[in-house]
ZARO-317467 format. One record per atom (N, C-alpha, C): x, y, z. Coordinates in steps of 0.05 Angstrom, whole numbers. Each point is the difference from the previous one (the first is absolute). Layout:
// ZARO-317467
+--------+--------+--------+
|     px |     py |     pz |
+--------+--------+--------+
|      X |      Y |      Z |
...
+--------+--------+--------+
END
This chain:
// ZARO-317467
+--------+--------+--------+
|     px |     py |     pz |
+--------+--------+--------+
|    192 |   -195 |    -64 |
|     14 |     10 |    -23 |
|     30 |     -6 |      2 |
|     11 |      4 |    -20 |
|     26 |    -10 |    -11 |
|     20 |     24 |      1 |
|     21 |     11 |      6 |
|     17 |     16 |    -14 |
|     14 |    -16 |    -20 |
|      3 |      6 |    -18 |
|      6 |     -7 |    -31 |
|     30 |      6 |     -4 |
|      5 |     20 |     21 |
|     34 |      5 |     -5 |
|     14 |    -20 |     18 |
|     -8 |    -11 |     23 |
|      8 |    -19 |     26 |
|    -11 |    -24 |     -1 |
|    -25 |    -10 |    -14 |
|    -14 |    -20 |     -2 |
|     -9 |     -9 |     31 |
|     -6 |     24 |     16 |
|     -6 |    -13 |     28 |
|    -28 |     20 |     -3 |
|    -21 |    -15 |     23 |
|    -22 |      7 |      7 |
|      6 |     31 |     15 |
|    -28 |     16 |     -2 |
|      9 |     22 |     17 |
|    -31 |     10 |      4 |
|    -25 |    -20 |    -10 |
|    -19 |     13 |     11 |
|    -16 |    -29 |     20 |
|    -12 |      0 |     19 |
|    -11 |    -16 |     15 |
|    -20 |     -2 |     11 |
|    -24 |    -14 |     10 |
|    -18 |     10 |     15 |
|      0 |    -15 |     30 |
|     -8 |      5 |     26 |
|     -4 |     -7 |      7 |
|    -23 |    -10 |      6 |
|    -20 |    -20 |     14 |
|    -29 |      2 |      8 |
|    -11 |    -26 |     22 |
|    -13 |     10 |     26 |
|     -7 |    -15 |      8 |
|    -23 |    -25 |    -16 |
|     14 |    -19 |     10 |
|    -25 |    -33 |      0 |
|    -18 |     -4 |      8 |
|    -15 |    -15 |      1 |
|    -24 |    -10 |     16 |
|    -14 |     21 |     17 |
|    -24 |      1 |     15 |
|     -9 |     28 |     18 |
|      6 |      4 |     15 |
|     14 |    -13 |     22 |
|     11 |     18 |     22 |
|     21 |      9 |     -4 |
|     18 |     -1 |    -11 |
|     33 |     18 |    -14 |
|     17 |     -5 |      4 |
|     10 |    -25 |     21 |
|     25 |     -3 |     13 |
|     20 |    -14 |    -21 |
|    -13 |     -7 |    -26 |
|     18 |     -5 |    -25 |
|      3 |     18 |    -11 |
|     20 |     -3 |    -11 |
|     17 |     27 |    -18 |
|     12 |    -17 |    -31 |
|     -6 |      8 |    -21 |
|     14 |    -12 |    -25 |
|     11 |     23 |    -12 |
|     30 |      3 |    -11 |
|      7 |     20 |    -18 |
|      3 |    -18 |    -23 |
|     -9 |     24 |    -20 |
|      4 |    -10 |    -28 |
|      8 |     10 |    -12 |
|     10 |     -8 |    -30 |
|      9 |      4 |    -22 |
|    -20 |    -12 |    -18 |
|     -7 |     17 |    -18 |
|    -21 |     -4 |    -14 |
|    -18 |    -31 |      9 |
|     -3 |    -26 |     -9 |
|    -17 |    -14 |     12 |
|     14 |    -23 |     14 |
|     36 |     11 |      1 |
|     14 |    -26 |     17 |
|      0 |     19 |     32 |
|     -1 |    -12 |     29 |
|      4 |      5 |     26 |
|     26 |     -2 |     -2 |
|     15 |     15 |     17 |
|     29 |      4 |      6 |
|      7 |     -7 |     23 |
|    -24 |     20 |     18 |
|     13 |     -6 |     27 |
|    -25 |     -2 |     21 |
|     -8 |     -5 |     27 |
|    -25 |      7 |      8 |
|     13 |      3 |     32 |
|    -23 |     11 |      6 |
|      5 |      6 |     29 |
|    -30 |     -8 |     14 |
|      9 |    -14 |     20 |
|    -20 |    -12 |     23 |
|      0 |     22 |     25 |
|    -13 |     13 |      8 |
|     -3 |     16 |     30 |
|     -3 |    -28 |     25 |
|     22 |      3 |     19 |
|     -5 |    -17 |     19 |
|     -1 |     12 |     32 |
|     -7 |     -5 |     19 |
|      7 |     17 |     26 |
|    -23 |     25 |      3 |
|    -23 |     -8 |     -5 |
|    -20 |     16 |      3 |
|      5 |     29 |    -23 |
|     15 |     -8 |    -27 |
|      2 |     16 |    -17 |
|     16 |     21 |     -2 |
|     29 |    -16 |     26 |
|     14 |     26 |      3 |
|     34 |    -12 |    -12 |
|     -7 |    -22 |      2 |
|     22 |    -13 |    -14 |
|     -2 |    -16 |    -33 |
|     16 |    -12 |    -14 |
|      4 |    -10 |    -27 |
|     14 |    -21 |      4 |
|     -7 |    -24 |    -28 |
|     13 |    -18 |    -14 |
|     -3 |     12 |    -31 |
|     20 |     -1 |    -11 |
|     22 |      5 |    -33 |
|     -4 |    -26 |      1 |
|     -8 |      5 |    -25 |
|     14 |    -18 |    -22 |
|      2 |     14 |    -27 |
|     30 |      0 |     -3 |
|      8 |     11 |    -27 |
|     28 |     -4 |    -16 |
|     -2 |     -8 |    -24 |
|     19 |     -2 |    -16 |
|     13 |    -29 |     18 |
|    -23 |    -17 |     -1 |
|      8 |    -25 |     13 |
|     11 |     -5 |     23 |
|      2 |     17 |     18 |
|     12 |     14 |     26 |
|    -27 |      8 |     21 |
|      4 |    -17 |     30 |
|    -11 |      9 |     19 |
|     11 |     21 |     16 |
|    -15 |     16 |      4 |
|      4 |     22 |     21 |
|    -24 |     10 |     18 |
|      8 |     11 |     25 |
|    -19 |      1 |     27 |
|     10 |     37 |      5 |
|    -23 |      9 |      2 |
|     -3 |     30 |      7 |
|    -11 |     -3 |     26 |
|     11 |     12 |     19 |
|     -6 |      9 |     30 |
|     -2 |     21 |     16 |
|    -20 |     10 |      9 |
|      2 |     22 |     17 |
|     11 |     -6 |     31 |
|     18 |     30 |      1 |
|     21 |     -6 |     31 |
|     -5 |     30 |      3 |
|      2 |    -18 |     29 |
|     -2 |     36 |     10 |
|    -36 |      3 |     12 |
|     -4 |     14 |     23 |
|    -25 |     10 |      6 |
|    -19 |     16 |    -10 |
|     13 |     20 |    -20 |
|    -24 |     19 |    -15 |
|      7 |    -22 |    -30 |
|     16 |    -17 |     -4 |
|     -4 |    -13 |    -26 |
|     15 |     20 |    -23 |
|     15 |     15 |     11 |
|     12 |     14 |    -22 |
|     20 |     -4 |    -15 |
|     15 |    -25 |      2 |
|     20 |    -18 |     -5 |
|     -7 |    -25 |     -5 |
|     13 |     -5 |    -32 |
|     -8 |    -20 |     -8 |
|     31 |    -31 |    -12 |
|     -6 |    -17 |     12 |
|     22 |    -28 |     -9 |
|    -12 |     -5 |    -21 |
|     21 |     -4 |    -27 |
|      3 |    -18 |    -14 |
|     15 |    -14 |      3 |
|     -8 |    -31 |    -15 |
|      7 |    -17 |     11 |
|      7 |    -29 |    -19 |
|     22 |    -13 |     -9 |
|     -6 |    -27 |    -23 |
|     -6 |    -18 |     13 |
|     -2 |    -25 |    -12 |
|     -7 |    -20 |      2 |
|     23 |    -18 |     28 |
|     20 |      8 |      3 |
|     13 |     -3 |     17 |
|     -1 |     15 |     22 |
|    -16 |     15 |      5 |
|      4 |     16 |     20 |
|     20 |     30 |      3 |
|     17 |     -1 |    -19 |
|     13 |     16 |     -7 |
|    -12 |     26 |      4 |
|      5 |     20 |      8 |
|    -10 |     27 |    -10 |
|     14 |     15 |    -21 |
|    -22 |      4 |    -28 |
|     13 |     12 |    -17 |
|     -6 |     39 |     -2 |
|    -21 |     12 |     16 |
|     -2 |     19 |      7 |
|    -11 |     17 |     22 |
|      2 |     21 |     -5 |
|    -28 |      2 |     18 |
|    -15 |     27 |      0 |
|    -14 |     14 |      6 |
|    -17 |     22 |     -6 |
|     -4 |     12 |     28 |
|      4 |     30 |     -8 |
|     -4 |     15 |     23 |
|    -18 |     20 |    -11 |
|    -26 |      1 |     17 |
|    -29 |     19 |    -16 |
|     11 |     34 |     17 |
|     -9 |     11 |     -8 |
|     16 |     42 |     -3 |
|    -22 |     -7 |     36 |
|     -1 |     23 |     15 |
|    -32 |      8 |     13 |
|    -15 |     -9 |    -15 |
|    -17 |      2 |    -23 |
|    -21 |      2 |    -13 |
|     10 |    -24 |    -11 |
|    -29 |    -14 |    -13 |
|      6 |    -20 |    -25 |
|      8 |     17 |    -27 |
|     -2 |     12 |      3 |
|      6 |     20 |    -32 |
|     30 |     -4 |     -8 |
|     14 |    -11 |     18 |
|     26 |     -2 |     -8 |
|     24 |    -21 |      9 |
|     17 |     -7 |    -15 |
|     16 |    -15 |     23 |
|     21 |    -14 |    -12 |
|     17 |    -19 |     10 |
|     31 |     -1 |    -11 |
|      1 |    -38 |      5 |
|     13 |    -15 |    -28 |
|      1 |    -23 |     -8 |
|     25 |     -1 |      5 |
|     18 |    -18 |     17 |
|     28 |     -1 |      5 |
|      0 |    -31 |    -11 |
|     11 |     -1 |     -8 |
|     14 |    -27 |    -22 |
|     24 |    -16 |     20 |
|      1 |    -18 |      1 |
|     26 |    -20 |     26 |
|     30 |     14 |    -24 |
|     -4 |      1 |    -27 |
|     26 |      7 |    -11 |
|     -1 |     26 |      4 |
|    -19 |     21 |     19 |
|     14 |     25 |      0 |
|    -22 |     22 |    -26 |
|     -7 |    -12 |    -16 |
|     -7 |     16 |    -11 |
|    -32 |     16 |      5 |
|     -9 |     26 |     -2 |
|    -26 |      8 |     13 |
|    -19 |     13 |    -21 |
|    -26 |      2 |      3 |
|    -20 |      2 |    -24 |
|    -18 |     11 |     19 |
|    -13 |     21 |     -4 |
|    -20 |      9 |     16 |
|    -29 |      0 |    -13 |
|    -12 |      3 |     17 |
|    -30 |     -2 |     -1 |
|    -13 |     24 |     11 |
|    -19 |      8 |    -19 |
|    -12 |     31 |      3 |
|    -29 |    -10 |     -9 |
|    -16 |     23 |      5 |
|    -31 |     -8 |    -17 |
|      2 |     29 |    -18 |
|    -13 |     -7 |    -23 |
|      5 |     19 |    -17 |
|    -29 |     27 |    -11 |
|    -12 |     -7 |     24 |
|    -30 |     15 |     -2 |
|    -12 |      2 |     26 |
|    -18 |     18 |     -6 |
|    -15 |     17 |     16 |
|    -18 |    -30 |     18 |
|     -3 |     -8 |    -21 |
|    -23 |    -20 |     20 |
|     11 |    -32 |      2 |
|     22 |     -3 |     -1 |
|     19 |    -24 |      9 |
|    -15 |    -24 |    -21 |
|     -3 |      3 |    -21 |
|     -3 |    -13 |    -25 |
|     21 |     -9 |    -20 |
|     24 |     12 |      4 |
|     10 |      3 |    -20 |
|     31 |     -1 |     30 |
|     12 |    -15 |     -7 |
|     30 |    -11 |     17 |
|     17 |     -2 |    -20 |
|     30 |     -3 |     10 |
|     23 |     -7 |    -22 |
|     27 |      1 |     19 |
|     14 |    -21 |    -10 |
|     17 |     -7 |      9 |
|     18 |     20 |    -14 |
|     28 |     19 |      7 |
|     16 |     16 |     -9 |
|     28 |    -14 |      2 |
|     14 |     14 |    -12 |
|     31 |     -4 |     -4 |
|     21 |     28 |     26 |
|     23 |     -8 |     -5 |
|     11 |     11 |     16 |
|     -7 |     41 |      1 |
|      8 |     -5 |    -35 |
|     -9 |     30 |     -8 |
|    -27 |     12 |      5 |
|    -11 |    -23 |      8 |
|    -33 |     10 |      0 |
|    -16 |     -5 |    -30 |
|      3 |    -10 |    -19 |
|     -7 |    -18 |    -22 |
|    -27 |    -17 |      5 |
|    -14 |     -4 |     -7 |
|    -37 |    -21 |      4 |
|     20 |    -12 |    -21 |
|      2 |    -28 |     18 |
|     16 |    -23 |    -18 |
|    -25 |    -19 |      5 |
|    -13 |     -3 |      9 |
|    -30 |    -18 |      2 |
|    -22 |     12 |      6 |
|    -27 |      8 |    -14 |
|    -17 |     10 |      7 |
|    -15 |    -12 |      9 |
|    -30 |      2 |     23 |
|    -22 |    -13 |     -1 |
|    -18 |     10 |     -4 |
|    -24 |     -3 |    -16 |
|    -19 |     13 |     -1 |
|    -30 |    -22 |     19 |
|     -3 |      9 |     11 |
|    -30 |    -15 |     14 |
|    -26 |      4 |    -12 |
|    -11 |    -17 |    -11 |
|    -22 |     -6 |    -11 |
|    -31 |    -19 |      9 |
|     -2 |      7 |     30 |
|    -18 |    -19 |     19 |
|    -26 |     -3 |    -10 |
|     -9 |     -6 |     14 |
|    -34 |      2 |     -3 |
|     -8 |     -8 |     19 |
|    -29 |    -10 |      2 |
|    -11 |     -1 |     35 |
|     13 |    -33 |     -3 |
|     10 |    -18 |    -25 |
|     -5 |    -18 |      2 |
|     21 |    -18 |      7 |
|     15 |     16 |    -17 |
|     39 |     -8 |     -3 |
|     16 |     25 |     -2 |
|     23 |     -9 |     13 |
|     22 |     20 |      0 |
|     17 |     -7 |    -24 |
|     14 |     23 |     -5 |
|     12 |    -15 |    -30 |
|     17 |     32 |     -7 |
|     20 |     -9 |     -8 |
|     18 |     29 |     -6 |
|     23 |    -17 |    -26 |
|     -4 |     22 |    -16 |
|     23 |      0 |    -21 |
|     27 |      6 |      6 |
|     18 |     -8 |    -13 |
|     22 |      1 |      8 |
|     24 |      4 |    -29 |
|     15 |     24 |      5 |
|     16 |     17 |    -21 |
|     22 |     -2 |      8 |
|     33 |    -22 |    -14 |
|     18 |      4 |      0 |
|     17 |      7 |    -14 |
|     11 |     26 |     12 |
|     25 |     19 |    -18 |
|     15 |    -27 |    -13 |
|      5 |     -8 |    -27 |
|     21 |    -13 |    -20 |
|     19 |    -11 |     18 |
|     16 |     23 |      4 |
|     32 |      4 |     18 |
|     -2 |    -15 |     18 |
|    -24 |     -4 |     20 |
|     -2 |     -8 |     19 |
|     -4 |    -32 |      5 |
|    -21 |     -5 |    -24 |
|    -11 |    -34 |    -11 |
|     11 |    -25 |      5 |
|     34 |      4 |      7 |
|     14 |    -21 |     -8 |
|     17 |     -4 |     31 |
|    -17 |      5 |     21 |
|      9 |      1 |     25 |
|     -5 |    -35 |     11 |
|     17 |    -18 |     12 |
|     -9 |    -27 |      5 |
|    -22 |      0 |     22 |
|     -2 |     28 |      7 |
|    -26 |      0 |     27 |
|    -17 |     19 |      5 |
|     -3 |      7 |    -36 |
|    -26 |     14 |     -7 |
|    -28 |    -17 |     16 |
|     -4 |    -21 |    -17 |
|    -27 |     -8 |     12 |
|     -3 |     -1 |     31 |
|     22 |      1 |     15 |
|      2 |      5 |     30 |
|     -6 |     19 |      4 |
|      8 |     27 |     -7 |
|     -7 |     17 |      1 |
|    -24 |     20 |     -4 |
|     -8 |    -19 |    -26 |
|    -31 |      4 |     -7 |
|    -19 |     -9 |     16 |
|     -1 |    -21 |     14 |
|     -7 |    -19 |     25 |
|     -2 |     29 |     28 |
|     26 |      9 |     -2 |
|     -2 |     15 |     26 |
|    -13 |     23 |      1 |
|     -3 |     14 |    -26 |
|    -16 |     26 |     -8 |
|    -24 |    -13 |      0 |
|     -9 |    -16 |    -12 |
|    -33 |    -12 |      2 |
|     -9 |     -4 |     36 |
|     18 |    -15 |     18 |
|     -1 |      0 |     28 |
|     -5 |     24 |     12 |
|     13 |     18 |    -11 |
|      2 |     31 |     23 |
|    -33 |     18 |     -9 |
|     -5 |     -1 |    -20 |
|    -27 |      3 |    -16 |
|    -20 |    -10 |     10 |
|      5 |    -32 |      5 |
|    -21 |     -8 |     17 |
|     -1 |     10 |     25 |
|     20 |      0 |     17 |
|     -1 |     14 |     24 |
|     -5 |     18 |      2 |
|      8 |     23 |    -12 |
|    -13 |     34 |      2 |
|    -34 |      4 |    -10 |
|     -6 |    -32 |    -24 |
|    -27 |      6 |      0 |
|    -11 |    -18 |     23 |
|      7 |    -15 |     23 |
|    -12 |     -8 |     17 |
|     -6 |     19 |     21 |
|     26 |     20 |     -1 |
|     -1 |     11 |     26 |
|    -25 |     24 |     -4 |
|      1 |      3 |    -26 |
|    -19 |     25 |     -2 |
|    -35 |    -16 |      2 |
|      9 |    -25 |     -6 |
|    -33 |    -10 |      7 |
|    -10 |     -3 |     26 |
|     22 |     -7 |     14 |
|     -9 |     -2 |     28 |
|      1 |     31 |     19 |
|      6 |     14 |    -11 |
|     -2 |     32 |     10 |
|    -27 |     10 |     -4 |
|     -8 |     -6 |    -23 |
|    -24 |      3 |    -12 |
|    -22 |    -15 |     18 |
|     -2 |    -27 |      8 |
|    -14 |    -13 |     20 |
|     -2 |      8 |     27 |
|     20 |      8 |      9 |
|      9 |     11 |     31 |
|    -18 |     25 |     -8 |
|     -1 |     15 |    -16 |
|    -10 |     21 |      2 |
|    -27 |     12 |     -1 |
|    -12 |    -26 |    -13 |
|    -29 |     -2 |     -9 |
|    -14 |    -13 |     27 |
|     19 |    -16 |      9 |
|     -5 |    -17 |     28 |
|     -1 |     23 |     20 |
|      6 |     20 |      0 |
|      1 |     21 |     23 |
|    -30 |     11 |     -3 |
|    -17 |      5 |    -20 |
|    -21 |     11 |     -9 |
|    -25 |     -7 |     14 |
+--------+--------+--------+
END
């Protein structure tokens, strides 16, 4: 969808490709914007968005710290997850910070916030046994950021990870039985 007062996009979907999932396509109605590849046994990323390569990396031993990264190598941010995945903090190389919270009881529902605490990007998750796939709601105000789709990229990443981690908890646990 369109905001009509900004003429920028503000609704999106994301959804895995093919059947094993390690493709990622975000859309806008039936054009792709941006996609994300899982590489590194699914703990790392390749971006591509808004014609722009970027590389997501996990650092660090529990993986709770995350590199962004351009096409040069550059680091343009990076992410620090709370204790819990339920929360955590987007530091921008210019300084500026955007946090990440989940917005429900059953970690369905994430959003990227503003300084005030504002849901300036929502996700909603919409899986199935077959595909993962989550909608995606941006505040107007927010639309016209040059590293939205980066950022949409990185909320789709952390989603995947918190739904990985809860799958393999689930296995360990059934495996004890």
């Amino acid at each position: 969808m369109t905001d009509h007062t900004t003429g920028r996009t503000t609704e999106f979907l994301w959804q895995a490709t093919g059947i094993a999932g390690g493709t990622h396509e975000l859309r806008s109605g039936d054009q792709v914007v941006a996609t994300l590849k899982l590489t590194g046994l699914s703990r790392d990323a390749e971006v591509t968005a808004g014609g722009e390569q970027y590389t997501i990396k996990h650092q660090g031993f529990f993986g709770r710290h995350l590199l962004l990264y351009n096409a040069a190598g550059s680091e343009v941010a990076h992410f620090e997850q709370g204790w819990t995945a339920a929360h955590g903090v987007v530091q921008f190389s210019a300084g500026e910070q955007v946090g990440w919270v989940t917005t429900s009881m059953w970690h369905n529902n994430w959003a990227f916030e503003d300084t005030e605490g504002n849901h300036v990007i929502r996700f909603t998750s919409k899986n199935s046994w077959t595909k993962s796939r989550a909608e995606v709601a941006v505040d107007p105000a927010f639309a016209g950021r040059p590293d939205l789709l980066l950022l949409l990229a990185l909320g789709w990443f952390l989603i995947i990870q918190a739904q990985n981690a809860v799958t393999a908890s689930v296995a360990a646990s059934v495996a004890t039985f």
